[in-house]
C-alpha positions as CSV (number, residue, x, y, z in Angstrom):
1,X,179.5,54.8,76.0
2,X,180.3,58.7,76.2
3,X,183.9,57.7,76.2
4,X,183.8,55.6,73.4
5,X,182.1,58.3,71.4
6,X,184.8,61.2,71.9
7,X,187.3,59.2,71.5
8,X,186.7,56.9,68.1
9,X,183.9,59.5,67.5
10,X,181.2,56.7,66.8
11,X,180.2,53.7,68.2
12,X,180.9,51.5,64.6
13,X,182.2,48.0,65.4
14,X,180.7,48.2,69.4
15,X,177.7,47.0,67.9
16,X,178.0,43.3,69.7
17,X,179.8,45.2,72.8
18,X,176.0,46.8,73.3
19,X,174.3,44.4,72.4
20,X,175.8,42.1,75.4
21,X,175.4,44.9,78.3
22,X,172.0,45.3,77.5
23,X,171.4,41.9,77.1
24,X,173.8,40.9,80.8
25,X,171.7,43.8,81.9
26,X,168.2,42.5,81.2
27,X,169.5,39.0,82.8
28,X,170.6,40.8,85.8
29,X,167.7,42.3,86.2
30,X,165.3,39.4,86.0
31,X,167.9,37.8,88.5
32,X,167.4,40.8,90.9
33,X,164.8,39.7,93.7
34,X,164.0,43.6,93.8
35,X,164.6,44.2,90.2
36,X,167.2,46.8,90.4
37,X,169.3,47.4,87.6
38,X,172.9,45.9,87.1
39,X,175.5,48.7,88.4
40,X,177.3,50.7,86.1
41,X,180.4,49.8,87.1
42,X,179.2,46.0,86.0
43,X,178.4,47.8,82.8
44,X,181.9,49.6,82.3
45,X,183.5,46.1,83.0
46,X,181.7,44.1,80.2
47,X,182.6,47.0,77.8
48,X,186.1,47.0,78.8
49,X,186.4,43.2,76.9
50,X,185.7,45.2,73.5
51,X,188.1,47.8,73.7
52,X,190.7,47.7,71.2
53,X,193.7,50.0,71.8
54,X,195.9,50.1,74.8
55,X,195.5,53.7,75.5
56,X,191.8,53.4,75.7
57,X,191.7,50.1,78.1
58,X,194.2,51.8,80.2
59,X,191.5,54.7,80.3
60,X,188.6,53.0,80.6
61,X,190.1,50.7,83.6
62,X,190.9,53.7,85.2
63,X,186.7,54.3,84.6
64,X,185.4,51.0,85.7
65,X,187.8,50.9,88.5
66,X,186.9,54.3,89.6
67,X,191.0,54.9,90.2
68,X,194.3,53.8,88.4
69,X,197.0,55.4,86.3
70,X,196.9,56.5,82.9
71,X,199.5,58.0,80.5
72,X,201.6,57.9,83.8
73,X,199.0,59.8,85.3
74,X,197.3,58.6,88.8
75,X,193.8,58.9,89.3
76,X,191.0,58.3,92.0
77,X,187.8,59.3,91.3
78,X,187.5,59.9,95.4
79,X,189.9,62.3,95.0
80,X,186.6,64.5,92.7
81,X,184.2,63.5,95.1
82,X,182.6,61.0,92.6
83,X,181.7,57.0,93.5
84,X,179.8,54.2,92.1
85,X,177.6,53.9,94.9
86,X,173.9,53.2,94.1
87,X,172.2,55.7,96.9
88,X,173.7,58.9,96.8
């Protein structure tokens, strides 16, 4: 959502895009035999369907999938120490 933010500079036209995590989130959660909360990388996956422009899905892949090239750029978010694990 930050993403989104800086770089349309508002959230106009996600409106259904939030509306369906948080409503896939409160599913998954009611699923959850311990009641945990859906991951953030499920999150970043469902958001990924709204995104319009190829610059940004190339970016926000790169996001959800934690590595990948953008702008002809490789990333890895292991390479900054960073994960999507759940217990840190």
């Amino acid at each position: 959502m930050f993403d989104q933010a800086v770089h349309e500079w508002s959230f106009k036209n996600y409106s259904d895009a939030i509306e369906h995590v948080h409503e896939a989130a409160r599913i998954y959660k009611s699923s959850d035999p311990n009641g945990e909360r859906m991951p953030d990388r499920d999150r970043l996956s469902i958001l990924l369907d709204y995104v319009r422009t190829k610059d940004g899905k190339e970016r926000r892949a790169c996001i959800t999938n934690g590595s990948g090239t953008h702008n002809g750029k490789s990333y890895d978010a292991d390479n900054f120490g960073l994960s999507y694990s759940e217990r840190h």
